[in-house]
C-alpha positions in Angstrom: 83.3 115.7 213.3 80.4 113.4 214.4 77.2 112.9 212.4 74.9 114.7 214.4 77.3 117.9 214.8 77.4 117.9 210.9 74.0 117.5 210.5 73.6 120.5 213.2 76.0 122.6 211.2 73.8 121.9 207.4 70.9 123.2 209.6 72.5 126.4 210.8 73.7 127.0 207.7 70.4 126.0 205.6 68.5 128.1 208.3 70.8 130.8 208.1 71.0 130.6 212.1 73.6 131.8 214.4 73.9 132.0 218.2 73.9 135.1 220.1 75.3 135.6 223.6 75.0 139.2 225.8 76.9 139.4 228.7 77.8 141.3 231.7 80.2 140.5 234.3 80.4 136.8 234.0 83.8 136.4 233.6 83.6 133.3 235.6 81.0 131.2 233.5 81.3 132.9 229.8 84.4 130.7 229.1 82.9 127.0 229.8 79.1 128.6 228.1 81.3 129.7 225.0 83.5 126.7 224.7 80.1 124.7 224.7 78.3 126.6 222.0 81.7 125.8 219.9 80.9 122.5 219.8 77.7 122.6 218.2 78.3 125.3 215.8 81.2 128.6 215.1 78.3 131.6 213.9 78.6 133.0 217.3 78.3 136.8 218.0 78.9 138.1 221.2 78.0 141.3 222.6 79.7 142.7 226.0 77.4 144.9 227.5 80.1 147.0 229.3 81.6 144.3 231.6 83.6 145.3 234.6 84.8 142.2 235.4 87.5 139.9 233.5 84.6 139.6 230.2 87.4 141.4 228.3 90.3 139.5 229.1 88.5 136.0 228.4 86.9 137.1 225.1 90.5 137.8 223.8 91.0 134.2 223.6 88.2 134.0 220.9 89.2 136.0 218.1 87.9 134.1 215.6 84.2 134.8 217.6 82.3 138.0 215.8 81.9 140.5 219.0 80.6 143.7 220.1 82.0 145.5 223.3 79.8 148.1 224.2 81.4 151.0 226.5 79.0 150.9 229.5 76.3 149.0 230.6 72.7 149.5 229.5 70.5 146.6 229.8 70.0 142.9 228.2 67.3 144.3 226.3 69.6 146.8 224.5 72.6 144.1 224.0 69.7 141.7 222.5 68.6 144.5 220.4 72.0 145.6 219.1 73.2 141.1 219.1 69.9 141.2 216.4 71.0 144.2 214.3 74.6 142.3 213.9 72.9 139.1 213.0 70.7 140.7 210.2 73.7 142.7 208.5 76.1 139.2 208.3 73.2 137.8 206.4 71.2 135.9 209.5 67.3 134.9 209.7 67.2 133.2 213.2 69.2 133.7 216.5 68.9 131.3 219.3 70.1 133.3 222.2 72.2 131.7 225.4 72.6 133.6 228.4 76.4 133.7 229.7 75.5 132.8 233.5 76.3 129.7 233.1 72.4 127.8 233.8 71.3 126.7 230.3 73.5 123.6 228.0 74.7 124.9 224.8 74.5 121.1 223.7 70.3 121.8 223.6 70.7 124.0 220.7 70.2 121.1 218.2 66.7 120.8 220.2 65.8 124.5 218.8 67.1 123.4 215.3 65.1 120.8 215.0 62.0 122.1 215.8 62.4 124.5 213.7 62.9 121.8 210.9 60.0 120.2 211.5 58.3 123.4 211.8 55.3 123.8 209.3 55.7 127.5 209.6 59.2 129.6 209.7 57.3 132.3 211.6 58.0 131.3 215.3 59.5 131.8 218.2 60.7 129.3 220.7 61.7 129.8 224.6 63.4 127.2 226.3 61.1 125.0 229.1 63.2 125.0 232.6 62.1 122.4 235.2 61.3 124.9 237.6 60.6 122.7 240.4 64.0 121.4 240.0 65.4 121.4 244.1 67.4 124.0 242.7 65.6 126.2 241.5 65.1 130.0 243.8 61.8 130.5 244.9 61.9 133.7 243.7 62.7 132.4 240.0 59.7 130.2 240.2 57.2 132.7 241.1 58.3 135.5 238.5 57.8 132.5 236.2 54.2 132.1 237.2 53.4 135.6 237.3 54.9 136.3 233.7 53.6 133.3 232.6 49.8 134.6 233.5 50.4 137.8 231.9 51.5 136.4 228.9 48.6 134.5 228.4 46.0 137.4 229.8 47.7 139.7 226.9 47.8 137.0 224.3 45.3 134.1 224.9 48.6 131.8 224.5 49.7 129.7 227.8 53.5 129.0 227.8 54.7 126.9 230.8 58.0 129.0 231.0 58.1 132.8 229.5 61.0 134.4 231.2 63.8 131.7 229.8 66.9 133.3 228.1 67.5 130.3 225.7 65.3 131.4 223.1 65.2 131.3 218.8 64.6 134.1 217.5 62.8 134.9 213.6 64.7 137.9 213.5 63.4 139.1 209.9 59.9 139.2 211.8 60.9 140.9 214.7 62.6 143.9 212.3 58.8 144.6 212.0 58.3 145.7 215.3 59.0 148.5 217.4 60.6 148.0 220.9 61.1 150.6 224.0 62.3 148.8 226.4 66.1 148.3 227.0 66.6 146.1 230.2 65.2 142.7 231.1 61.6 143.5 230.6 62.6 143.5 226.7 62.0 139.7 226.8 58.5 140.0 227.7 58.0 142.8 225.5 59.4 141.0 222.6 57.2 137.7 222.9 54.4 139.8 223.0 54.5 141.9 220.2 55.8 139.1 218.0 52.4 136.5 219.4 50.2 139.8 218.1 52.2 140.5 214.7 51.3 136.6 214.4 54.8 134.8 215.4 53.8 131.3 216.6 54.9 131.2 220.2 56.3 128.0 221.7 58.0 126.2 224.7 60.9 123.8 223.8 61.9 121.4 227.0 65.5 122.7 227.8 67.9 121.4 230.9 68.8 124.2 233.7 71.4 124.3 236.1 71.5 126.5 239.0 75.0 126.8 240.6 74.8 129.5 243.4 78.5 129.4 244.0 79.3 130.8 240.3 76.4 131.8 238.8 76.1 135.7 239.1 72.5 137.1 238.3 72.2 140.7 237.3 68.2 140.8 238.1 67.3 143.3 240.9 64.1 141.9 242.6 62.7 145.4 243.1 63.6 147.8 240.5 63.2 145.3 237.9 59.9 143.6 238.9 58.7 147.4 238.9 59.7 147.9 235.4 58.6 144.7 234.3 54.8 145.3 236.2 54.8 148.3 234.2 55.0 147.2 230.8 52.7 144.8 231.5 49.9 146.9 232.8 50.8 149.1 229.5 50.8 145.8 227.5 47.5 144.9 229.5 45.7 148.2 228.3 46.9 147.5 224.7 45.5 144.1 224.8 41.9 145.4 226.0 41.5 148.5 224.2 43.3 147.6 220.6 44.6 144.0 220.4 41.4 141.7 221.3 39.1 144.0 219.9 40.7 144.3 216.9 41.3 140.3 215.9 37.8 139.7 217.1 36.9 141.8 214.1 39.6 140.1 212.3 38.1 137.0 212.7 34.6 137.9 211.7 35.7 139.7 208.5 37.6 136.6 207.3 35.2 134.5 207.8 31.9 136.3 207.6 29.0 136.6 210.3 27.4 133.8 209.7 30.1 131.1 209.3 31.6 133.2 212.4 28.3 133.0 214.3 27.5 129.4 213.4 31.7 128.3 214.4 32.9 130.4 217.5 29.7 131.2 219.2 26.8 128.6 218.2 29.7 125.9 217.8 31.2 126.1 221.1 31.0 123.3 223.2 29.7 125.3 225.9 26.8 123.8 227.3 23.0 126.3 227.0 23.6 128.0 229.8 26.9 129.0 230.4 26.4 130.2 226.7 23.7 132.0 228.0 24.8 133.9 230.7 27.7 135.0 228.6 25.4 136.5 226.8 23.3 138.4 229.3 27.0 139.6 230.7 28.3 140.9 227.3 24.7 142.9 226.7 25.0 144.1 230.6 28.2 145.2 230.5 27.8 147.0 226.7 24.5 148.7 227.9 25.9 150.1 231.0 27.3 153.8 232.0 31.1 152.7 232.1 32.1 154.1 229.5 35.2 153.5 227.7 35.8 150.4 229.8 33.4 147.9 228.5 36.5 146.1 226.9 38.1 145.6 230.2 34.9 145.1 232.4 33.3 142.3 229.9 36.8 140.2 229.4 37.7 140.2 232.9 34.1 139.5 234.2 34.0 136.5 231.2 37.9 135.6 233.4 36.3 135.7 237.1 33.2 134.0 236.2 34.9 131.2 233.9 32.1 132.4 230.9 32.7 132.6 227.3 34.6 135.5 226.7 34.4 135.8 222.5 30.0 135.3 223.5 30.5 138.0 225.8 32.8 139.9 223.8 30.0 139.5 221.1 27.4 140.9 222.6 29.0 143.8 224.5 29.5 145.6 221.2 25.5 146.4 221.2 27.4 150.0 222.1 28.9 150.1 219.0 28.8 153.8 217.4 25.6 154.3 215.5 23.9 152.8 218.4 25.1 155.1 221.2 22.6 158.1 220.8 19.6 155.7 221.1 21.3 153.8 224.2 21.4 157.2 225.9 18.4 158.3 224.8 16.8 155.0 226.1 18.3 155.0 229.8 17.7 158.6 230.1 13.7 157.9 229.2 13.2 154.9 231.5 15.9 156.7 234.3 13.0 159.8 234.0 10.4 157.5 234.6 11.5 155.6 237.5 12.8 159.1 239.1 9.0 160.0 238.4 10.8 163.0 236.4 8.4 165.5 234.8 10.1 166.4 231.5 11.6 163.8 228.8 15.2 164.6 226.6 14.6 164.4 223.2 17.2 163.0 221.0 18.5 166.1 219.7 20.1 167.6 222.9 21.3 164.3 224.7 25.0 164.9 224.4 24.8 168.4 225.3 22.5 167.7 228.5 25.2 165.0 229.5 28.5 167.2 228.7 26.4 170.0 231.3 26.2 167.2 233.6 22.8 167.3 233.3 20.6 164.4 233.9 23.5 162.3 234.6 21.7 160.4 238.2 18.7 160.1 235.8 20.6 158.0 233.0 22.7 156.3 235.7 19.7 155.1 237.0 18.1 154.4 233.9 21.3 152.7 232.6 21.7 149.7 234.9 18.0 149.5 234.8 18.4 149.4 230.9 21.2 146.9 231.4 19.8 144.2 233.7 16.3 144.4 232.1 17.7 143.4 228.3 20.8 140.8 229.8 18.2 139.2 231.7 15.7 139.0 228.5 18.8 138.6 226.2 20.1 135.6 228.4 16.7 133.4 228.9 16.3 134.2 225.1 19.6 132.6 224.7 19.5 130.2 227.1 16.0 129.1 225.3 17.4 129.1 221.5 20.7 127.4 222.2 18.8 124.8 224.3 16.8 124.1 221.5 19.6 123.8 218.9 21.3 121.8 221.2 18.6 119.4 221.6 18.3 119.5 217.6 21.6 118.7 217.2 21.8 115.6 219.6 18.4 114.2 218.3 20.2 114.2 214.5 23.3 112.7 216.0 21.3 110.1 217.6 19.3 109.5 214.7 22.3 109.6 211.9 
C-alpha cells in the first residue's frame, strides 16, 4: 500500500467517511467506476436503483461491498436518500457520492478528503468542478449547468461555477436536519439548497470529467426532467423571497444590532453616493406602493436588473412593516382624494373595511404611486446628500491621517 493511499484510508477512517454509489442500468461502466473507488478506499455502499440491465450480475462479484438492491426504479434522488440512511446507521458522518456512468475519476476522492482536512469548519458541502468547456462536453450539459448555476445563486446569494455535478461530499449528520420531497434528479439541487440556508458552507472542488458517448448511458430526460427541475426552483424561488432573505436580513441585524448593522452593511458599503442612493429611493418606492404582498420579490429583482444594492433596498422597503400599514393607507388614500379632487376624506377607522368593499381602491392607487415616487425621490436626494457628505468626511480623514 503506497503512502498516499494510507494516508487516504487514516482520513476516511478519522472522518468517518465512506463512498456512496446509486446506479441504474450501467452495467457497462459500474465495473471499471467500482474497481477505481477500491483503490482509494473499501467503505463503499452501493445502492441499485432497480437495474434492468446486467447491474445485478456485475455487483455479485463484490460481495465484500455493502449494497442495497431496490426492486424498481424510482429516482437518483430516492437511491441518494436511502445510500445516506445506510451511511448513518454503519456509523458514517460524510459521503462523497460517485456517479456509476462512468465520467468522474474515483482517484479525485483524495481531492474531497483533503479539503475537508483543511477545512476550518466540518459543516460543508463540496460538488465536484467539471471543465465544461472541455470539446467533449454536450451542449446541452453546459447550458443546464449555467441555468442551475444562476438559480443557485438567485436562491442563495452563493455563486458555484458547477452545481449539477454528481461527485459530491456530503455532511450527512447536517443534512438529517432537513426535510426533502423530491425523489428524482432535481433532489441535487434541492439538497444544496436547503443545506446553503440551514448554514452548510457550499463549495466547488476542481474535479476531472470524461465524456465517452460510446459507453456512457445518461438516464436524464431533457424534457420531463428540466420540467421538474424548473419547478422546484420556482418553488425554491418563492421560498427564497418570501421566507429565506427576509428572514437572515433580520438575522443579521439582531446579531449585530442596528447601528453596528447600519454603520457595516449599508453606510460601509463600498458603493459609491449614488448608487447608494438610488437603492434607497427604490427600496422606499417599492415598500410604499399598492403591490401588495410582492414587495419582497419586486425590490430584490429591481435591486438585480438595475445592478443596485439589494440589502439598501431591501432596508428601506420594510417602511411597510406592520404597525405602519394603516397610516400608509390612510396617507395614499388622503393625497389619492386630493388629486381625484374627491369631496369626502376616509378617516382612519374605516380604511380596511372601505378597501375590502373595494371602495376607494382607484383613489389609493392613485394616491399610492403618488405617495411612492414623492418620498423615494425625497428619500433618495436625502441619501444621496448625507452619504455624499460622509463620504467626503471619510476621505478628508484618510487623507489627513
Amino acid at each position: 500500500m503506497s503512502d498516499s493511499r494510507s494516508q487516504l484510508q487514516e482520513m476516511m477512517q478519522q472522518y468517518k467517511c465512506c463512498v456512496l454509489v446509486p446506479t441504474y442500468n450501467n452495467g457497462k461502466t459500474l465495473k471499471r467506476v467500482l474497481d477505481g473507488i477500491l483503490l482509494q478506499t473499501q467503505n463503499i455502499i452501493v445502492v441499485n436503483d432497480g437495474a434492468t440491465d446486467n447491474t445485478a450480475e456485475v455487483l455479485k462479484e463484490y460481495t465484500y461491498i455493502h449494497q442495497v438492491h431496490l426492486p424498481e426504479n424510482k429516482g437518483k434522488g430516492n437511491a441518494l436518500k436511502i445510500g445516506f440512511g445506510e451511511a448513518v446507521s454503519k456509523g458514517f458522518d460524510f459521503i462523497i457520492t460517485i456517479d456509476s456512468d462512468g465520467q468522474h475519476y474515483p482517484e479525485d476522492i483524495p481531492v474531497f478528503m483533503e479539503a475537508l482536512k483543511a477545512e476550518e469548519t466540518k459543516n460543508v458541502l463540496y460538488i465536484g468542478s467539471r471543465n465544461m468547456r472541455q470539446a467533449d462536453v454536450p451542449g446541452k450539459s453546459s447550458f443546464g449547468n449555467k441555468f442551475s448555476n444562476f438559480w443557485f445563486w438567485f436562491e442563495t446569494g452563493t455563486w458555484l461555477t458547477d452545481t449539477q455535478c454528481g461527485f459530491r461530499l456530503y455532511p450527512i449528520h447536517e443534512l438529517k436536519k432537513l426535510n426533502f420531497i423530491t425523489p428524482k434528479f432535481e433532489f441535487e439541487i434541492e439538497v444544496i439548497v436547503k443545506a446553503s440556508w440551514s448554514g452548510t458552507l457550499v463549495k466547488n472542488l476542481p474535479v476531472k470529467i470524461s465524456y465517452d458517448e460510446k459507453e456512457r448511458v445518461t438516464h436524464f430526460r431533457i424534457v420531463p426532467d428540466f420540467t421538474r427541475i424548473s419547478i422546484l426552483n420556482t418553488f425554491l424561488v418563492l421560498i427564497a423571497l418570501f421566507y429565506i432573505k427576509p428572514r437572515d436580513f433580520f438575522r443579521r441585524i439582531r446579531k449585530k444590532g442596528i447601528k453596528k448593522f447600519l454603520t457595516e452593511d449599508i453606510l460601509g458599503s463600498d458603493d459609491p453616493p449614488k448608487k447608494k442612493a438610488l437603492s434607497i429611493a427604490l427600496g422606499l418606492f417599492v415598500g410604499l406602493s399598492p403591490f401588495w404582498g410582492f414587495h419582497t420579490l419586486l425590490v430584490l429583482g429591481g435591486a438585480f436588473l438595475l445592478k443596485l444594492n439589494k440589502p439598501i433596498a431591501f432596508a428601506f422597503s420594510n417602511v411597510s412593516l406592520p404597525p405602519f400599514i394603516p397610516f400608509i393607507l390612510y396617507g395614499g388614500l388622503q393625497i389619492g382624494a386630493w388629486i381625484m379632487g374627491e369631496e369626502h376624506f376616509f378617516a382612519l377607522d374605516n380604511i380596511a373595511d372601505n378597501l375590502l368593499a373595494l371602495k376607494g381602491i382607484k383613489t389609493y392607487l392613485v394616491g399610492s404611486i403618488f405617495l411612492a415616487i414623492t418620498v423615494s425621490i425625497i428619500g433618495g436626494f436625502m441619501g444621496y446628500f448625507t452619504l455624499s457628505q460622509i463620504a467626503k468626511r471619510k476621505k478628508m480623514t484618510l487623507k489627513n491621517g
